[in-house]
ROMAR-411692 format. One record per residue (C-alpha): x, y, z. Coordinates in nm, 4 decimals, padded with zeros to 6 digits. Layout:
REM ROMAR-411692
+----------+----------+----------+
:       c1 :       c2 :       c3 :
+----------+----------+----------+
:        X :        Y :        Z :
...
+----------+----------+----------+
REM end
This chain:
REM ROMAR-411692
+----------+----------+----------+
:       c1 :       c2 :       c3 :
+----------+----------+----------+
: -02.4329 : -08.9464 : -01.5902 :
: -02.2262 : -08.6743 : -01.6168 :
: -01.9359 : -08.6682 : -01.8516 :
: -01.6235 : -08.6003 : -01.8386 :
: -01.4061 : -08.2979 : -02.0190 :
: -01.1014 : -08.3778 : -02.2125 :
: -00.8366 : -08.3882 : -01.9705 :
: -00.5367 : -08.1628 : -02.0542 :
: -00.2059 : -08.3248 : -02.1071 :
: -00.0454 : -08.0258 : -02.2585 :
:  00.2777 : -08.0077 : -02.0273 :
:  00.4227 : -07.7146 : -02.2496 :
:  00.3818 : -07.4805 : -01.9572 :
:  00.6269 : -07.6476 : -01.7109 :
:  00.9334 : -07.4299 : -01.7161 :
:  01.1618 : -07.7083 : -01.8305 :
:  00.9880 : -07.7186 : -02.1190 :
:  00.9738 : -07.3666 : -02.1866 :
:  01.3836 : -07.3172 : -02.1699 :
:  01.4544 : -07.6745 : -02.3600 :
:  01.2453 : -07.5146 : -02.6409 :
:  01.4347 : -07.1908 : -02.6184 :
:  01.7282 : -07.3730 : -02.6258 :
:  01.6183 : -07.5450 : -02.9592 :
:  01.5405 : -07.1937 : -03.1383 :
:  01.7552 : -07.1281 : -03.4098 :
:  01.9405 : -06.8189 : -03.3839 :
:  01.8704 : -06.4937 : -03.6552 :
:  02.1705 : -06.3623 : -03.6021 :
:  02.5542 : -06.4654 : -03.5639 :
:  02.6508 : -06.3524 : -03.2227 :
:  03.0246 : -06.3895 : -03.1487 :
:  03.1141 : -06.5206 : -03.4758 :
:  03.4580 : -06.4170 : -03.5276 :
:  03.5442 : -06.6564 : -03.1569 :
:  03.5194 : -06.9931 : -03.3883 :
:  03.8028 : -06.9492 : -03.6264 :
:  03.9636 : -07.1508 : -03.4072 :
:  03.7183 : -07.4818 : -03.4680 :
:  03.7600 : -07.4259 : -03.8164 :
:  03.9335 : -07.7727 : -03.8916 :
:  03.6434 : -07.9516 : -03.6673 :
:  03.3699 : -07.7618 : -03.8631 :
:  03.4963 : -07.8892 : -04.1982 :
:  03.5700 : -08.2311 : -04.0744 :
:  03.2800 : -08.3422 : -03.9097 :
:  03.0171 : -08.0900 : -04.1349 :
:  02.9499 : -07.8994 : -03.8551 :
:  02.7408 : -07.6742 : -04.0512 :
:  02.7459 : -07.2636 : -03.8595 :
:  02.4106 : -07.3346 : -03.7229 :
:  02.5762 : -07.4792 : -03.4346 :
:  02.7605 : -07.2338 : -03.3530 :
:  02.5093 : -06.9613 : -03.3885 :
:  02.2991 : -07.1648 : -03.1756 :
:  02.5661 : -07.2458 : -02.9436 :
:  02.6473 : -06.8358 : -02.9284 :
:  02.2875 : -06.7459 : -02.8545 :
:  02.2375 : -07.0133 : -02.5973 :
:  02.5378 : -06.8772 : -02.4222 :
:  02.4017 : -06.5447 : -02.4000 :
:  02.0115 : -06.6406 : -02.3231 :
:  02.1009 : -06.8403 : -02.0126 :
:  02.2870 : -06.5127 : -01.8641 :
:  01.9717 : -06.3479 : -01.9067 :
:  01.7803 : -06.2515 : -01.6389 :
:  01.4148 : -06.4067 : -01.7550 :
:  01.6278 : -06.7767 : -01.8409 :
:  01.5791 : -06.8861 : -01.5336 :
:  01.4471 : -06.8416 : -01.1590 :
:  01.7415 : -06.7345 : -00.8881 :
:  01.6837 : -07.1195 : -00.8021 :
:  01.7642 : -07.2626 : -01.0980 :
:  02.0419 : -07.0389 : -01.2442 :
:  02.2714 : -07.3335 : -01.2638 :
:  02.0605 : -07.5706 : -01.3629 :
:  02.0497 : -07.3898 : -01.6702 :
:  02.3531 : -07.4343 : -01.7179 :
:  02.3752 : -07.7621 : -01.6990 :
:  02.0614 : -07.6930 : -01.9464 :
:  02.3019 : -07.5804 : -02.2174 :
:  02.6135 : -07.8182 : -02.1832 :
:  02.3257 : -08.1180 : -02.2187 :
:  02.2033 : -07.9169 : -02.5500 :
:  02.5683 : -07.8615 : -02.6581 :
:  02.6541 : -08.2588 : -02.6244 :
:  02.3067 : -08.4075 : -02.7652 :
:  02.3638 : -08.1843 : -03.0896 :
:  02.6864 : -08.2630 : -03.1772 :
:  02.6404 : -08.6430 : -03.0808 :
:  02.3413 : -08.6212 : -03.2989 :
:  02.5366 : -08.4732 : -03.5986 :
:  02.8426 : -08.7127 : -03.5171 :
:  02.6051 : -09.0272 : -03.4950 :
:  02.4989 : -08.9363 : -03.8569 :
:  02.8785 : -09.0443 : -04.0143 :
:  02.9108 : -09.3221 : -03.7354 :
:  03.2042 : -09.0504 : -03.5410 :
:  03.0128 : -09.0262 : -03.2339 :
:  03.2867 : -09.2027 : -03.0513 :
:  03.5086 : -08.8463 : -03.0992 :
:  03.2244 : -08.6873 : -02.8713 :
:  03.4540 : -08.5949 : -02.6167 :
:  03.7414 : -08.4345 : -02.8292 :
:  03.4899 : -08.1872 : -03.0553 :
:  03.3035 : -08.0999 : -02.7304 :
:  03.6962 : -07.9925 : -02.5220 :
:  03.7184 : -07.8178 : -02.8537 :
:  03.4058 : -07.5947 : -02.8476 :
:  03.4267 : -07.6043 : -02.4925 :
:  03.7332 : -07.3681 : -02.5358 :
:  03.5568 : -07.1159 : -02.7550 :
:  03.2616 : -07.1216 : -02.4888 :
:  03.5002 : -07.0442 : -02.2091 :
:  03.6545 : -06.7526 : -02.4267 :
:  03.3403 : -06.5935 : -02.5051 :
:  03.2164 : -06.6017 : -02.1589 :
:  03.5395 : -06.4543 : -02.0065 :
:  03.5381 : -06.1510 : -02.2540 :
:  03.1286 : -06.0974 : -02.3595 :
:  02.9964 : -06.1665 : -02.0562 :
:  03.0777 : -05.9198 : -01.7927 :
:  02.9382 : -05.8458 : -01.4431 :
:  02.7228 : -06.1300 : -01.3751 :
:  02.7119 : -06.2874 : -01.0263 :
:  02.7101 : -06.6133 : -01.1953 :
:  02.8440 : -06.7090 : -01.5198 :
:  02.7964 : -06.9963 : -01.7365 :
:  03.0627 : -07.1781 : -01.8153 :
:  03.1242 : -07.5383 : -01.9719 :
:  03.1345 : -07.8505 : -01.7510 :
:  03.4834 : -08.0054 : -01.7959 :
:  03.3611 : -08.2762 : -01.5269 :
:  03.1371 : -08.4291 : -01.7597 :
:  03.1271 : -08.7837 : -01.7635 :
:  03.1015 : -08.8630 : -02.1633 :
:  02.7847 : -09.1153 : -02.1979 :
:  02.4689 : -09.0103 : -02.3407 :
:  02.2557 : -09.2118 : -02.1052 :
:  02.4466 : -09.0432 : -01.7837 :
:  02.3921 : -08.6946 : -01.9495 :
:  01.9904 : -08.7555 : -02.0428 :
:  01.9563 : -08.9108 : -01.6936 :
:  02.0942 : -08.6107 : -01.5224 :
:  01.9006 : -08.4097 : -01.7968 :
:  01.5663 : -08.5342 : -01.6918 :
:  01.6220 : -08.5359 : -01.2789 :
:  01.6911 : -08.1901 : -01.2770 :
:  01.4049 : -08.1392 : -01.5221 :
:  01.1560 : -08.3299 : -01.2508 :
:  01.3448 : -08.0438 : -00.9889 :
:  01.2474 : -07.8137 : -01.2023 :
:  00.8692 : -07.8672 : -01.2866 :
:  00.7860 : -08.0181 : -00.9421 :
:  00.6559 : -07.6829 : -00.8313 :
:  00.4174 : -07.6585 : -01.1143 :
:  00.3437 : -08.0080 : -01.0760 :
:  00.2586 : -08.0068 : -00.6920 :
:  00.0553 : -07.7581 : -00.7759 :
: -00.1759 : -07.9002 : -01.0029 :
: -00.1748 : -08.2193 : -00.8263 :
: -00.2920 : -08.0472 : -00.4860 :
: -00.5278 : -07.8486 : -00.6971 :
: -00.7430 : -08.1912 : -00.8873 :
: -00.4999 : -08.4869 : -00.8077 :
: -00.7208 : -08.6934 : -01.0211 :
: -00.7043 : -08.4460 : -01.3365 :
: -00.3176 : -08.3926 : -01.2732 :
: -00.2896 : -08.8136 : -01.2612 :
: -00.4089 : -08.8158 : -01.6149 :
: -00.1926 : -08.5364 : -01.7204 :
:  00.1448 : -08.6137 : -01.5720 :
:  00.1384 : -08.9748 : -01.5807 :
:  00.3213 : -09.0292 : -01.8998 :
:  00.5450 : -08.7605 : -01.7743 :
:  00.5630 : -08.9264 : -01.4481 :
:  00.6796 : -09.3108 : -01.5763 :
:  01.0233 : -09.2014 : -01.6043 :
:  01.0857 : -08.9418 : -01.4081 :
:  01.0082 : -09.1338 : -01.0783 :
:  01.2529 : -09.4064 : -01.1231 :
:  01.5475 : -09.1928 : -01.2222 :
:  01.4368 : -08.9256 : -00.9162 :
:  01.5109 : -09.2540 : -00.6687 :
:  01.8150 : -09.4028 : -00.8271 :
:  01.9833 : -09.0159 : -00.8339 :
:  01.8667 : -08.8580 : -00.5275 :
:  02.1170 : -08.9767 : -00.2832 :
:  02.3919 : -08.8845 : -00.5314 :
:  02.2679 : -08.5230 : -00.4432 :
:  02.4063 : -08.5324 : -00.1020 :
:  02.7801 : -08.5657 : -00.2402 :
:  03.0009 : -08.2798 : -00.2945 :
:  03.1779 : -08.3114 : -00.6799 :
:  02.8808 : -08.5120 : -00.7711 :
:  02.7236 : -08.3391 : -01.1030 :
:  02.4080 : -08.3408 : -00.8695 :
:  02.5482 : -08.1378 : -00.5942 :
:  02.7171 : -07.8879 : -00.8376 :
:  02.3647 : -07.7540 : -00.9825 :
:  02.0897 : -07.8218 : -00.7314 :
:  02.1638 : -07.6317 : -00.4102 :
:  01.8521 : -07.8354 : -00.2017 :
:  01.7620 : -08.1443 : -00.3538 :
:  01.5370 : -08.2532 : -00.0681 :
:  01.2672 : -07.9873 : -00.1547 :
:  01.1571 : -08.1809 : -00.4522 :
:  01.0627 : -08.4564 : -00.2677 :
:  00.6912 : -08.6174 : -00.4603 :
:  00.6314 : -08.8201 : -00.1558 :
:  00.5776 : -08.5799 :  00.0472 :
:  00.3164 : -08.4369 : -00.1760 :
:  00.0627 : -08.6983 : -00.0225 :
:  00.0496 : -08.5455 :  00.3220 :
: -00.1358 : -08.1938 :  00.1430 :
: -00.3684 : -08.4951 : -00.0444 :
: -00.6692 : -08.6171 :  00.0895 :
: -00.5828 : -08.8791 :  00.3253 :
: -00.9242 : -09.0867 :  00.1566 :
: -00.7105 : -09.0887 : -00.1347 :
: -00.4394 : -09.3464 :  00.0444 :
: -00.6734 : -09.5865 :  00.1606 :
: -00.8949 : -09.5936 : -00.2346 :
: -00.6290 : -09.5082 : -00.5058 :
: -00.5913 : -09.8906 : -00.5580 :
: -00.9935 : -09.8085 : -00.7584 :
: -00.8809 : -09.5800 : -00.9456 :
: -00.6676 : -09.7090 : -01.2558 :
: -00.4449 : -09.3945 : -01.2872 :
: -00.4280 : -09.3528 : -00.8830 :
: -00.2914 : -09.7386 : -00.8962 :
: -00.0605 : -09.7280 : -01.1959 :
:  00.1487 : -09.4441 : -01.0558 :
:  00.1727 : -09.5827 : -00.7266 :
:  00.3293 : -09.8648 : -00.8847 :
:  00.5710 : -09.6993 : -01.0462 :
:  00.6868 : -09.5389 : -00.7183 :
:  00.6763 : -09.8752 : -00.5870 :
:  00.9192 : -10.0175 : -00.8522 :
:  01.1368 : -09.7027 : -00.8664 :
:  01.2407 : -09.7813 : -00.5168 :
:  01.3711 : -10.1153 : -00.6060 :
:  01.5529 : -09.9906 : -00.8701 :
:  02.0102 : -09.9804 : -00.8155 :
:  02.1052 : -09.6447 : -00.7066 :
:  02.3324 : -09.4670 : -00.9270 :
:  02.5677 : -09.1837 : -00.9073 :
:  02.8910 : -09.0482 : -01.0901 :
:  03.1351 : -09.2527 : -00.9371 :
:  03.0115 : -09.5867 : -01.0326 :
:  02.9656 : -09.4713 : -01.3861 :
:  03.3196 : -09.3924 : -01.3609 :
:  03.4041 : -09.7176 : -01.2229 :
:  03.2051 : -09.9242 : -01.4814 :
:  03.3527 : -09.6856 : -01.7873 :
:  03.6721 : -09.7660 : -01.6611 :
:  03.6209 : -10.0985 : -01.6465 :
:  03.4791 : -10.1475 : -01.9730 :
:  03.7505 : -09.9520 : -02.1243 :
:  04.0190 : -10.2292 : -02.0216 :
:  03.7636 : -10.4848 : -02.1100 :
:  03.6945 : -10.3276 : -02.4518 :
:  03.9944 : -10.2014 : -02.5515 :
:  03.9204 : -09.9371 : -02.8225 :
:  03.5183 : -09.9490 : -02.8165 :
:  03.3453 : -09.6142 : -02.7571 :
:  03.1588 : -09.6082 : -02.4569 :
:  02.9746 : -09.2674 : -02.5530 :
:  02.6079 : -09.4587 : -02.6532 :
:  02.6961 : -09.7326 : -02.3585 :
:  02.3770 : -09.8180 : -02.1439 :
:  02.6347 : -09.8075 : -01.8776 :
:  02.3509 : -09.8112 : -01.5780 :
:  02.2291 : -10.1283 : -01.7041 :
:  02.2790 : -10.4309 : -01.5446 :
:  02.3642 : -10.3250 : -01.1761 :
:  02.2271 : -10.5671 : -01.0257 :
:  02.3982 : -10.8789 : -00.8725 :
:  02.7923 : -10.6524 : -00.9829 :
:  03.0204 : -10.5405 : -00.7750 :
:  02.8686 : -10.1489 : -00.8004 :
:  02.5474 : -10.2633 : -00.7157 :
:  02.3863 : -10.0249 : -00.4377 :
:  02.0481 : -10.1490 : -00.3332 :
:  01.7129 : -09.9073 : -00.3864 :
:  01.5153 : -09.8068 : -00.1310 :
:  01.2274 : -10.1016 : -00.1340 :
:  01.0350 : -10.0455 :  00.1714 :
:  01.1528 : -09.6916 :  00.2466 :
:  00.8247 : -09.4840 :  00.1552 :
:  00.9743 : -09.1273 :  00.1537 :
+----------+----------+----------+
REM end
């Protein structure tokens, strides 16, 4: 009997990975240092050591490189760098228990950002500049995070999986578990214009994995419930479409509701998405609807 190869589940070749590790570099130098004077008092009060901000300085100047990102996912990028921006100060914050002042040290950097980009960054068709429609809740921003992530690899992962769909089961199915459900609860949220979705991804509907299976081998349909792998990810698509959708304005909605219901509580760690179902923002999922 012949045996198998390892299978490769190194995914640190898709090219979300590659610019969230760039993104995580620390800088050698101190780019634009002289622009933070101004976030002084912040530094010193929350021990927001300079690494930040020499992070934060070369960040802002990678992603206006040309080799940071395809034409197609410019502003993606983008978004790329406010995520980075709010997980490390939340992550510094969260250390002293002052992660509900999120908000109020981001507007702060935010305004150095915006400086440096107006007066570094010159003759650039697009330029990157901080979000000030962000909707403050860590769950919101990873879930956003990791859709346009999926956008992003789902060339290199069609790809593979047209190439050995078996091999590329075992390799992206870890990847795959939550990527699928948050693709089906965010898509539609793509179509709206001021939705976060709609400002970064010009064409949502080309990353659609369903439609993947009509370049598969139409064998494959009728026998994936025999193979393990084949039958675990087709449940996941299966649940993912019963899952609530989701999209900006019922977070808004359900922060705002909170709010008056919690007078004083941050809502910056909030599993806001949770529990949907059977309240007044619930928006069924697809169920049935295979595509």
């Amino acid at each position: 009997m012949l045996r198998r190869g390892p299978i490769n589940t190194d995914l640190s070749d898709l090219p979300a990975w590659v610019a969230n590790e760039k993104l995580k570099e620390n800088a050698t130098t101190y780019k634009y240092s002289s622009y933070y004077n101004e976030v002084y008092d912040i530094e010193k009060k929350y021990k927001l050591n300079s690494d930040l901000f020499k992070n934060l300085s070369k960040n802002i100047w990678w992603v206006h490189q040309e080799d940071a990102a395809t034409d197609e996912f410019v502003k993606k990028r983008c978004y790329d760098l406010n995520y980075w921006l709010c997980d490390e100060v939340y992550n510094k914050l969260k250390t002293f228990g002052l992660e509900g002042d999120l908000e109020n040290v981001i507007r702060r950097i935010h305004s150095v950002w915006t400086k440096i980009v107006e007066k570094e960054i010159p003759y650039k068709d697009y330029k990157c500049y901080p979000d000030d429609k962000l909707i403050f809740n860590m769950s919101y921003l990873k879930d956003i995070k990791d859709l346009f992530d999926f956008f992003e690899d789902f060339a290199s992962t069609k790809r593979d999986i047209i190439a050995n769909t078996e091999e590329a089961c075992l390799k992206y199915r870890e990847y795959l578990r939550p990527k699928i459900p948050i693709y089906y609860t965010w898509r539609d949220s793509c179509k709206e214009e001021g939705f976060i979705c709609k400002r970064y991804i010009d064409d949502y509907e080309k990353y659609r994995p369903a439609g993947i299976l009509f370049q598969l081998d139409p064998w494959l349909i009728f026998t994936y419930s025999s193979n393990e792998c084949f039958k675990e990810v087709h449940d996941v698509f299966r649940d993912a479409k019963k899952e609530p959708k989701r999209n900006d304005d019922i977070y808004i909605k359900i922060m705002e509701k909170l709010k008056r219901e919690r007078p004083g509580k941050s809502l910056i760690s909030a599993n806001v998405g949770e529990g949907l179902r059977g309240s007044e923002f619930f928006i069924p999922g697809d169920n049935d609807n295979f595509m």
